[in-house]
C-alpha positions as CSV (number, residue, x, y, z in Angstrom):
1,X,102.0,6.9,73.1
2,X,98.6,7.3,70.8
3,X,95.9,5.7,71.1
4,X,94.4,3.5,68.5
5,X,92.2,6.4,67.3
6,X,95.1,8.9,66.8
7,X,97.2,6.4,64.9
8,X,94.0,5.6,63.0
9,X,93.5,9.0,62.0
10,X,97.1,9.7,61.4
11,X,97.3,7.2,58.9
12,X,97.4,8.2,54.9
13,X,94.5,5.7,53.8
14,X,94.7,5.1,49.8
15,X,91.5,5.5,47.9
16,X,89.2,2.5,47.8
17,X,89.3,2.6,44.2
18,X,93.0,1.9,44.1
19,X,92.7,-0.9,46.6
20,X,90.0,-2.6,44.8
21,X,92.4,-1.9,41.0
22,X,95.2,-3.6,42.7
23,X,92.8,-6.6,43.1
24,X,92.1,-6.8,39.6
25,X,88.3,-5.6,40.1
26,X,87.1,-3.5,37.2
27,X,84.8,-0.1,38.6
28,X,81.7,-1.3,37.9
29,X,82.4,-4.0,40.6
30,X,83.2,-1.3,43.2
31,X,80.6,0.5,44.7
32,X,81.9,3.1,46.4
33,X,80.9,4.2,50.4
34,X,82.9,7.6,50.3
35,X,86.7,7.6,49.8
36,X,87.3,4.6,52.1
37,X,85.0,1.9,51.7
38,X,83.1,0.1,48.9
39,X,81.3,-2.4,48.6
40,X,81.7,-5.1,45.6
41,X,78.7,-5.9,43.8
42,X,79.7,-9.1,41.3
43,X,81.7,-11.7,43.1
44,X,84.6,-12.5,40.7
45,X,84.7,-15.1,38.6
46,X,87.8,-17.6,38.1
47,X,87.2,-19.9,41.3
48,X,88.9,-20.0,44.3
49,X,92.4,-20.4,44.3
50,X,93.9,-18.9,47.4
51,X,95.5,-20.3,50.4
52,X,92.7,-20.5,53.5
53,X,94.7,-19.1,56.9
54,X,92.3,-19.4,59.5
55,X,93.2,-17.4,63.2
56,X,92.1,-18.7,66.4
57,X,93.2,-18.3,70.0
58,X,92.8,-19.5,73.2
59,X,90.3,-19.2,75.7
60,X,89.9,-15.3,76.4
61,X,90.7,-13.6,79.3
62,X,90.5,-9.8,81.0
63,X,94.6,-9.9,80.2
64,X,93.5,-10.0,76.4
65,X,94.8,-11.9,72.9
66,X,94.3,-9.8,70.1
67,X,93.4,-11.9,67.5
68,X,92.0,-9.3,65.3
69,X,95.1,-7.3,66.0
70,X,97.2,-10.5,64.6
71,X,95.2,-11.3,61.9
72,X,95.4,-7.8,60.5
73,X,99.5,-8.1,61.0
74,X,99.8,-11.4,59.6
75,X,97.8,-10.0,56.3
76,X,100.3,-6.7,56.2
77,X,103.1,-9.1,56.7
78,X,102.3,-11.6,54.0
79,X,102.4,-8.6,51.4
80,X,105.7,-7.1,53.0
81,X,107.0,-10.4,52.1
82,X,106.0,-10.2,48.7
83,X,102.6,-12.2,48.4
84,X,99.6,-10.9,47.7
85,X,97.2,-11.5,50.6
86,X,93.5,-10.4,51.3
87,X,91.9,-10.5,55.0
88,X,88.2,-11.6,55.3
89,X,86.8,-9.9,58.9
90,X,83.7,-10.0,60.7
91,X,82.2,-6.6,61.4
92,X,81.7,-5.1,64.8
93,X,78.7,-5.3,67.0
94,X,77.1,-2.2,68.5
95,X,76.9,-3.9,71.8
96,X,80.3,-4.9,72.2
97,X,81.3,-1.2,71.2
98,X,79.3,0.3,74.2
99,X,79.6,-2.4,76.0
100,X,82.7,-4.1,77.4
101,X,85.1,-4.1,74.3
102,X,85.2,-1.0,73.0
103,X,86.0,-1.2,68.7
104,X,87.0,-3.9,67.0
105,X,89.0,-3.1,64.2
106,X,92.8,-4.2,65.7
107,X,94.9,-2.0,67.4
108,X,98.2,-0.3,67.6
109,X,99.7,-0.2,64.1
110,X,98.0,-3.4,63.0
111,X,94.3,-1.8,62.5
112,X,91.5,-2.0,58.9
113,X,90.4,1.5,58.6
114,X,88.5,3.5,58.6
115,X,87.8,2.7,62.6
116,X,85.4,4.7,63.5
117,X,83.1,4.1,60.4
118,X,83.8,0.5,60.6
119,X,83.5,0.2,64.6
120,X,80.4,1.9,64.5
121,X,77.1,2.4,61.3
122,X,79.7,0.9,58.5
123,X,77.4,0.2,55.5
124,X,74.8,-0.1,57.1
125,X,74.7,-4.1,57.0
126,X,73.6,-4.9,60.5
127,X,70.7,-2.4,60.5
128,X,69.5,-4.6,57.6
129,X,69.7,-8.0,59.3
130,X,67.9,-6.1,62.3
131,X,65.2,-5.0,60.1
132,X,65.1,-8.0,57.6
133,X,65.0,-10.6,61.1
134,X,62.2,-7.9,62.7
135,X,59.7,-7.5,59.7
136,X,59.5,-11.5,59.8
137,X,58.5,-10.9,63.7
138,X,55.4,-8.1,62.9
139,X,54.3,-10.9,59.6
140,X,54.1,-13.5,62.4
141,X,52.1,-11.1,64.9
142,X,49.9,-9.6,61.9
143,X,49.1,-13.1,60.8
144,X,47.6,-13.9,63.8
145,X,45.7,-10.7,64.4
146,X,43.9,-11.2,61.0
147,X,42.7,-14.4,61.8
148,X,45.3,-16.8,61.9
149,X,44.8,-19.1,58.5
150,X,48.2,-21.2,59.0
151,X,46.8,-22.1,62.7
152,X,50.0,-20.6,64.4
153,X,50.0,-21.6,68.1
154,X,50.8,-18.5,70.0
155,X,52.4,-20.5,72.8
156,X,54.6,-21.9,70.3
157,X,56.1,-19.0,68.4
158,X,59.8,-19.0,68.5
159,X,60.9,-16.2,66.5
160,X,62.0,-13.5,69.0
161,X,62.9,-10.0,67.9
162,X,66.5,-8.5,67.8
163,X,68.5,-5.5,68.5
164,X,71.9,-5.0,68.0
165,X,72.5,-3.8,71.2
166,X,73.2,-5.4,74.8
167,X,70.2,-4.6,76.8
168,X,69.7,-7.5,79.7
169,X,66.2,-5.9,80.4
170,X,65.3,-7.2,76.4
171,X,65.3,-10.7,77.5
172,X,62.1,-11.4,78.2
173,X,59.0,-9.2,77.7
174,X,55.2,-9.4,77.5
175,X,54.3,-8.1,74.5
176,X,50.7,-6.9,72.8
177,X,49.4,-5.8,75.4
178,X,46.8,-3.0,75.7
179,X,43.9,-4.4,74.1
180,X,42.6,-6.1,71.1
181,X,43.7,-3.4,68.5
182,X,47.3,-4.4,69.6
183,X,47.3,-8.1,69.3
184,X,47.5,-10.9,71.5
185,X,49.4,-10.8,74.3
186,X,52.3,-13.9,75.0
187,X,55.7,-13.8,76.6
188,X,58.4,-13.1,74.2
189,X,62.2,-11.4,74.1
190,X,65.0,-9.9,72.4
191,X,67.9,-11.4,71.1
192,X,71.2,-9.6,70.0
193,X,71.5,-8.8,66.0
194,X,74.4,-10.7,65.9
195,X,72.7,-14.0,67.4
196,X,69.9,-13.9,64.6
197,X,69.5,-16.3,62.4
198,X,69.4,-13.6,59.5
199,X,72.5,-12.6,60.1
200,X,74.0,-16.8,60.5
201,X,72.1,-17.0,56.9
202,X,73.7,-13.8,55.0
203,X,77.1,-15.2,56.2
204,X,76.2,-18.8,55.1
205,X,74.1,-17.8,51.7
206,X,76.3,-18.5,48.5
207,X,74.1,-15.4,46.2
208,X,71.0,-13.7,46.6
209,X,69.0,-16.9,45.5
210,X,70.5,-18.7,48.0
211,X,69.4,-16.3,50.7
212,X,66.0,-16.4,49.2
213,X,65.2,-20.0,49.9
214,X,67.4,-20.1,52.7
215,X,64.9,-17.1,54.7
216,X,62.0,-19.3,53.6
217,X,63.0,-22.2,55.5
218,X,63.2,-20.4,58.8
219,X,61.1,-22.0,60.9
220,X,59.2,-19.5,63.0
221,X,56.8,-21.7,65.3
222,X,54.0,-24.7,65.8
223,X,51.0,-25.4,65.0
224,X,48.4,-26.7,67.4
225,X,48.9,-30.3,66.3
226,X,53.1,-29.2,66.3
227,X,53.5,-28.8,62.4
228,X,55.9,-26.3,61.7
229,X,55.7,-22.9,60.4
230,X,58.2,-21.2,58.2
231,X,58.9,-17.7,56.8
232,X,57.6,-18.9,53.4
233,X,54.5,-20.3,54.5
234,X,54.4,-16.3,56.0
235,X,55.2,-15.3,52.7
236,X,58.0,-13.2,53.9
237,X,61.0,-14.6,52.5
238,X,60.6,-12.0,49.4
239,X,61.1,-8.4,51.4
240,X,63.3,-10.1,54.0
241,X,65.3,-10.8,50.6
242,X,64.6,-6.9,49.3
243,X,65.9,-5.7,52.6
244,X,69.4,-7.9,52.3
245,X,69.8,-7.6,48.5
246,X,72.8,-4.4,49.4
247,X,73.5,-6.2,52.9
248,X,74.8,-9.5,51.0
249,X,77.8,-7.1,49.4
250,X,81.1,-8.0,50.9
251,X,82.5,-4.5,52.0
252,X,85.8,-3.4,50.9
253,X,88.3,-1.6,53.2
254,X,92.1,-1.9,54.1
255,X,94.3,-2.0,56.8
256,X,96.6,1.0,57.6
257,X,99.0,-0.4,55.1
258,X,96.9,-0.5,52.9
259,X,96.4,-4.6,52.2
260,X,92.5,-5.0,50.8
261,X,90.4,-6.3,54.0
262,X,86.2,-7.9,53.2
263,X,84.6,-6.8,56.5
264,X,81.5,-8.2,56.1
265,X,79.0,-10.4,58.4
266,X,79.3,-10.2,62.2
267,X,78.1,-13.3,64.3
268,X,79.2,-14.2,67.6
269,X,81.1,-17.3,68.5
270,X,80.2,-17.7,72.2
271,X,76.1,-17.7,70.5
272,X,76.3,-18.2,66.8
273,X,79.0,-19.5,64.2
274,X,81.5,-17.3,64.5
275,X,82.8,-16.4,60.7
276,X,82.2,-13.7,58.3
277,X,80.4,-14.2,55.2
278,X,80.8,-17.2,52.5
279,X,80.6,-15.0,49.9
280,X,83.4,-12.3,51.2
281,X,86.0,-15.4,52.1
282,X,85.1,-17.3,48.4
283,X,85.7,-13.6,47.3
284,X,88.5,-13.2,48.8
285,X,90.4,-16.1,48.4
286,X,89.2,-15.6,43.9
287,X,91.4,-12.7,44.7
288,X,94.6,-13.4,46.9
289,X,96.8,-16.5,46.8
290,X,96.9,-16.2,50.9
291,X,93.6,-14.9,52.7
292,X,93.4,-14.5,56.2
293,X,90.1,-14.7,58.1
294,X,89.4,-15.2,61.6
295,X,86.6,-17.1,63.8
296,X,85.8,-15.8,67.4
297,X,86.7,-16.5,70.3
298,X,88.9,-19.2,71.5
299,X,89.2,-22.5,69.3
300,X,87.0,-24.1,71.0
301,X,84.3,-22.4,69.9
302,X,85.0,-20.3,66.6
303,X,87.3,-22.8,65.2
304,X,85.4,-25.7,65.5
305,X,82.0,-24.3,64.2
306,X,84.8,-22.7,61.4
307,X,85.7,-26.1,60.8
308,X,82.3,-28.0,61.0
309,X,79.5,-25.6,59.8
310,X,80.9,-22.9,57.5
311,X,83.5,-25.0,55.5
312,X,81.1,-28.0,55.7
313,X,78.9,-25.9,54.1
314,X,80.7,-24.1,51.7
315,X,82.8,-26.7,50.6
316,X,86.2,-24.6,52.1
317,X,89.4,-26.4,52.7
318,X,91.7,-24.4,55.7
319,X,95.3,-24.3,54.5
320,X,96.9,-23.7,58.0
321,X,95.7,-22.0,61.2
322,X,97.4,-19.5,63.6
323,X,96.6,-19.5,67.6
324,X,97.4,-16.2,69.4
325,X,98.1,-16.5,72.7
326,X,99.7,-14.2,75.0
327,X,102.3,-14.3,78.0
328,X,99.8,-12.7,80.7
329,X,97.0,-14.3,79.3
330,X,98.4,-17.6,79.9
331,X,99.4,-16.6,83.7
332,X,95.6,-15.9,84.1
333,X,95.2,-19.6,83.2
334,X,98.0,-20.4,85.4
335,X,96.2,-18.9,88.5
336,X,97.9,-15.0,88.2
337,X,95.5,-12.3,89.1
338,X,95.3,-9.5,86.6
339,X,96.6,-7.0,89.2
340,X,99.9,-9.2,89.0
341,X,100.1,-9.6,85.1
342,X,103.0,-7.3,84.7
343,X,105.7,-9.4,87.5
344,X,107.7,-12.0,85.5
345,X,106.4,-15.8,86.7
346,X,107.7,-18.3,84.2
347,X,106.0,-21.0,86.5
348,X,102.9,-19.7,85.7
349,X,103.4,-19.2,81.5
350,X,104.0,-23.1,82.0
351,X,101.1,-24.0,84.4
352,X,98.5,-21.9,81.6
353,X,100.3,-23.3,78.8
354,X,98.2,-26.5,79.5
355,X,95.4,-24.3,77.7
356,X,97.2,-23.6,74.5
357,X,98.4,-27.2,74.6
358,X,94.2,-28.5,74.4
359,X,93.8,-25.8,71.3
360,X,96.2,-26.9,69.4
361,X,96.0,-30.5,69.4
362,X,91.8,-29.8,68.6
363,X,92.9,-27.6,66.0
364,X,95.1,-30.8,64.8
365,X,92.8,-32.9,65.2
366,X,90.9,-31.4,62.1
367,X,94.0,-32.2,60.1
368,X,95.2,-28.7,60.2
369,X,98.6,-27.6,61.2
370,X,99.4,-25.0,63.3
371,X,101.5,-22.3,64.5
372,X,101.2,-20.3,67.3
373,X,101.4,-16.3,67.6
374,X,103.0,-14.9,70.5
375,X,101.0,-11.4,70.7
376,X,104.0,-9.8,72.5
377,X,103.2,-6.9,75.4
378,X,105.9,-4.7,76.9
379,X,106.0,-6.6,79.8
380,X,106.6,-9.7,78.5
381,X,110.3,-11.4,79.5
382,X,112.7,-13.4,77.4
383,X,112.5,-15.9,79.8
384,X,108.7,-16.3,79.6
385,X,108.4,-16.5,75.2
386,X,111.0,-18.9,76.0
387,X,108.8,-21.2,78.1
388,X,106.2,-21.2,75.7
389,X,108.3,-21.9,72.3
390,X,109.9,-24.9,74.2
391,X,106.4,-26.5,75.3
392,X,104.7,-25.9,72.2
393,X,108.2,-26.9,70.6
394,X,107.8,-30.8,72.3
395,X,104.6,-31.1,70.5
396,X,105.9,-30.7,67.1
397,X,104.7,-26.3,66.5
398,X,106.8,-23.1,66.7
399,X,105.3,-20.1,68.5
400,X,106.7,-17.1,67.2
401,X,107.2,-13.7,69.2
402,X,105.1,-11.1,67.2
403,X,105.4,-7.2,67.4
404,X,102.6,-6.4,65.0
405,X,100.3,-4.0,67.7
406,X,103.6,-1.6,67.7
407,X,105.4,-2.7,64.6
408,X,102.9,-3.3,62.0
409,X,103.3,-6.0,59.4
410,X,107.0,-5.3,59.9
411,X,106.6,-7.2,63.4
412,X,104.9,-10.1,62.0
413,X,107.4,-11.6,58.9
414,X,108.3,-14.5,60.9
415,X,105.1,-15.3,61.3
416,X,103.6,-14.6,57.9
417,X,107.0,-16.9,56.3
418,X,106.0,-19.6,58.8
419,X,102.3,-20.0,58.2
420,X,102.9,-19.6,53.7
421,X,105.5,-22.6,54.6
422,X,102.3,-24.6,56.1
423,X,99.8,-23.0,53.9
424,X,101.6,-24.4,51.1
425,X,102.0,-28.1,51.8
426,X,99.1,-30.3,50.7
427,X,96.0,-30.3,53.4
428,X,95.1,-33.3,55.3
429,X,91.6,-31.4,56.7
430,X,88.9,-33.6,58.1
431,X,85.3,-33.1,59.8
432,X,85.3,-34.0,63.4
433,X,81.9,-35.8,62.6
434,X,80.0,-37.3,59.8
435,X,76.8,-35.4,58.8
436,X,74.4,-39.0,59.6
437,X,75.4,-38.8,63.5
438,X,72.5,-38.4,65.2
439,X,71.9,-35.0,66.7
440,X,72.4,-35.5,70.4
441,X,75.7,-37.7,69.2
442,X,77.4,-34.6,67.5
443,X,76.8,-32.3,71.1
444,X,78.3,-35.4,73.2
445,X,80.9,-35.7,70.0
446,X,82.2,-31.5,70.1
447,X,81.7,-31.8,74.1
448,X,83.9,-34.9,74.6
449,X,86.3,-34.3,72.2
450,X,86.8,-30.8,72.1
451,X,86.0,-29.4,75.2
452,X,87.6,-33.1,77.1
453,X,83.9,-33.2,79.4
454,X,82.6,-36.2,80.4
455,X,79.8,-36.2,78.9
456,X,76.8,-33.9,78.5
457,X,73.7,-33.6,80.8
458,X,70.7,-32.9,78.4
459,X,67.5,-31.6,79.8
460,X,64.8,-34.4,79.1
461,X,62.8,-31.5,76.8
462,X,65.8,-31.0,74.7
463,X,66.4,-35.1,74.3
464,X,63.3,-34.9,72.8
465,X,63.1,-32.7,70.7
466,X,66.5,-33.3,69.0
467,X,65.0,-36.7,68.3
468,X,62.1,-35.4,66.8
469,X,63.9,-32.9,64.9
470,X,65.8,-36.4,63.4
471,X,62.8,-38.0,62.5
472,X,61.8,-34.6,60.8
473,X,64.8,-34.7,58.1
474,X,66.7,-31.9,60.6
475,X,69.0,-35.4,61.7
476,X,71.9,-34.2,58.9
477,X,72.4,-30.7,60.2
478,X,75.9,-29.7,62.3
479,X,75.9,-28.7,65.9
480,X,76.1,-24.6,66.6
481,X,77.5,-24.7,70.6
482,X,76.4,-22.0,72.3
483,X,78.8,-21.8,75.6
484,X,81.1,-19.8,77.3
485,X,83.6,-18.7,75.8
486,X,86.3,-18.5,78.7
487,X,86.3,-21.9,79.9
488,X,86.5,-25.3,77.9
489,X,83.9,-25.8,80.1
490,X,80.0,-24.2,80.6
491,X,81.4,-23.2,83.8
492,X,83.5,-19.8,82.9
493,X,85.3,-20.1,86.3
494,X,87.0,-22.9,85.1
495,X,90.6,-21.6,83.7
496,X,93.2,-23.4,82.3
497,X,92.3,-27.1,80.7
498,X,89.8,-29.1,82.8
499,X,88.7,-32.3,82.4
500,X,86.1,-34.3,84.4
501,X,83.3,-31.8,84.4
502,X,79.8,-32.1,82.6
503,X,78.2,-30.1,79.9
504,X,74.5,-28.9,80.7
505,X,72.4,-28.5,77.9
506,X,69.5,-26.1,78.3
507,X,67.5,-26.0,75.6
508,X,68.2,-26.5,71.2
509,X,66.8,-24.1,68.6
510,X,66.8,-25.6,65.1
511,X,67.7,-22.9,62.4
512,X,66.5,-24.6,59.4
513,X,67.4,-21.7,57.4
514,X,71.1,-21.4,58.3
515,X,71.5,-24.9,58.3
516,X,72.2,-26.0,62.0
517,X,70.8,-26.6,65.3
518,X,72.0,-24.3,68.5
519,X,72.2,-26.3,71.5
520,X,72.9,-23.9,74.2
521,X,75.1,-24.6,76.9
522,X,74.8,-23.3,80.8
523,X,73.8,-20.2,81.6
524,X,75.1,-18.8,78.3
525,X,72.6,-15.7,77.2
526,X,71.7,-14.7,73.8
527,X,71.3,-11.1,74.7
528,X,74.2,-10.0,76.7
529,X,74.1,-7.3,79.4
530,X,76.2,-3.7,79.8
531,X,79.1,-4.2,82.3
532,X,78.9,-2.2,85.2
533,X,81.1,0.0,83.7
534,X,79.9,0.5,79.9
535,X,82.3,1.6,77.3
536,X,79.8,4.4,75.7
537,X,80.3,6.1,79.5
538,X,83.4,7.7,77.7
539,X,82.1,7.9,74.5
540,X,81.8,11.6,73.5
541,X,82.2,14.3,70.8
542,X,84.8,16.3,70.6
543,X,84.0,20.4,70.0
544,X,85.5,19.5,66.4
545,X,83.2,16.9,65.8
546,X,85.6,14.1,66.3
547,X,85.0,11.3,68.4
548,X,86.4,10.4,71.5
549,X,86.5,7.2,74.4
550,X,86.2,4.5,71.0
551,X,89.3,2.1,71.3
């Protein structure tokens, strides 16, 4: 069996320049990266007039989902079945790469290509974010060297710096230090690239105007007497823009069938929003009749900021949703240990199932129906797809069996016919709460009704500020949750569907700029940590100069 890198680079890939004809685009929209990728430098005109598919999934677990893997399938299978469908993708994280997940580009024969370009540099958008987020960091430090005319408190300067890398030791630092010539000294930290607010406004920013004001509103720090300080007032907003003005190209690639794919944006779920750009989806779906995105993580997290951030924003309407699920990931939730996985234990699909159950009526909830994708592994039994299309089944959705990881979008036509069938009926989608709520009411709103808690448990410094920040004109902004993401719950331990428990709120970070407010949840870190095992550990090049160890 090959892995995903051999079948990768077994694949006949088409020239990007064909891809991007078939869409329509004329060649001076396609800037070409090589053979393989592009990136498109008008978005087209015409509107919007595509279908919105949004996959989800539920909570994740070591037995794994593979939402990317479907998403790609589902978008091969749409166009085997005669429509013309485009897929709208995040782009990987470094961290994650070396890290604990290895690439993130699908798998088997459902994979956008090329991987290892994609998975690892691409076009170089991330590395702009990074540097774009970072240059506002030195403006802040430089301004205060040079004697501090705005009156920035140095206690009270929130802007961190990023990498887009998981390094634990990054999480807090002392910085400056070494003498006057090198600033003054305060306690600071590192965030992951993905988790920056840079990156949240590229993926929210309609044009490059957009991005403009939207940098200037960042809010950076305090005062002395607390009045806030933004990029603008910095005067940084202007190269921050310079630095982004290639980065806000969607990027053009396509799967190994060659359906189109926009790759473009990259911020985590568990920390951030979850979705790839505005302006690759609005591209997209100007292009397709059907467009398949995704948001990360499990519904309870990438959906609902899906739902309540980016299409409040951007005025989006979801056509239908898909959540993946998996046999042995839903005898995790059914109290299987992953050694067991592979021994058949119906009892356990149905104990688990109480997990897909909660996503999909949240995911209804919104007004937008659903069908469920049955990822299939070898190991699977009749018996146990059977369980799970009959409990799904008494709620009213199918869950179809897919074979996309071995089959490619031949595996996936049941699904793709399923989800047009709901794509096309008229949408019913709804907010899950009204912009005026008060700010601590939308946590206790997404906590109580998405993730079934009790109630939330709000440090007193955080019930403060979120009031202050209504007083301020902040009062209209949505709620970014930063939580686990494999428990309904802050408490990751806590599998399956619980109910009864209590969400701790830590601390809130207004992002003025991108247009929300982050409470974060728990013990939920911004900068995540190498396993004890990284991924890059078998990383290498091959003699030939191929890569090797990136799955």
């Amino acid at each position: 069996m090959m892995t995903d890198i051999e079948i990768s680079r077994a694949a006949r890939l088409r020239p990007i320049a064909d891809v991007a004809a078939d869409l329509g685009l004329p060649a001076d929209d396609v800037e070409p990266y090589g053979r393989h990728k592009a990136k498109l430098t008008v978005p087209p005109a015409g509107g919007t007039t595509g279908k919105l598919i949004l996959v989800t999934a539920i909570n994740p677990t070591p037995a794994g989902e593979g939402k990317t893997t479907t998403s790609i399938g589902l978008a091969d299978a749409l166009v085997r079945t005669g429509r013309k469908a485009v897929l709208a993708l995040r782009e990987p994280s470094l961290g994650p790469c070396f890290g604990t997940k290895g690439g993130a580009t699908g798998g088997g024969y459902a994979q956008v290509a090329p991987m290892e370009d994609i998975n690892l540099h691409f076009t170089g958008d991330f590395h702009a974010i990074t540097s774009a987020h970072n240059l506002l960091a030195a403006m802040i430090d430089n301004h205060v060297h040079w004697g501090n005319a705005l009156g920035i408190d140095p206690r009270r300067i929130m802007w961190k710096r990023v990498l887009d890398m998981n390094d634990r030791a990054l999480r807090d630092v002392v910085q400056s230090l070494g003498g006057p010539a090198n600033g003054y000294p305060r306690e600071s930290g590192f965030d992951i690239t993905v988790a920056s607010e840079v990156m949240a406004i590229l993926c929210l920013a309609n044009d490059l105007d957009d991005l403009q004001a939207r940098l200037g509103r960042i809010v950076v720090g305090e005062t002395r007497d607390r009045r806030p300080v933004t990029a603008a007032d910095l005067k940084a907003d202007g190269a921050m823009a310079v630095l982004l003005k290639d980065a806000i190209k969607p990027n053009l690639v396509q799967t190994l069938e060659g359906t189109p794919a926009l790759i473009h944006g990259g911020p985590f779920a568990n920390i951030a929003h979850g979705c790839n750009s505005v302006i690759a989806t609005r591209t997209a779906l100007a292009l397709g009749d059907y467009v398949v995105t995704e948001a990360g993580f499990g519904a309870d997290l990438g959906a609902e900021k899906f739902f309540d951030i980016k299409c409040r924003q951007a005025g989006l309407v979801p056509a239908a949703a898909v959540i993946v699920a998996t046999v042995r990931a839903l005898k995790m939730n059914g109290g299987v240990a992953k050694s067991d996985l592979a021994r058949p234990d119906v009892d356990a699909v149905r104990r688990g199932a109480a997990n897909l159950l909660r996503h999909i009526e949240n995911v209804q909830a919104f007004g937008v129906p659903v069908v469920v994708a049955i990822n299939h592994f070898a190991t699977d039994t009749a018996e146990e797809t059977a369980a799970i299309q009959a409990i799904v089944a008494a709620r009213g959705v199918r869950a179809i069996s897919c074979r996309h990881w071995a089959d490619g979008g031949a595996g996936a036509v049941e699904l793709a016919d399923a989800v047009a069938a709901l794509a096309d009926a008229p949408s019913q989608f709804r907010l899950l709460y009204d912009d005026g709520l008060p700010l601590l009411q939308k946590v206790d709103r997404i906590a109580t009704a998405i993730y079934r808690a009790d109630g939330i448990a709000p440090a007193p410094a955080v019930v403060r500020q979120l009031a202050a920040w209504d007083a301020a004109g902040h009062g209209g902004l949505p709620v970014c949750m930063a939580k686990t993401q494999y428990s309904f719950a802050a408490d990751p331990a806590l599998l399956g569907a619980p109910v009864g428990h209590v969400v701790p709120i830590r601390e809130v970070r207004l992002a003025a700029g991108a247009g929300f407010v982050v409470a974060i949840c728990g013990d939920v870190m911004t900068m995540p940590g190498l396993p004890r095992t990284p991924a890059a550990e078998a990383m290498r090049l091959h003699p030939d100069g191929r890569i090797e160890g990136l799955f």
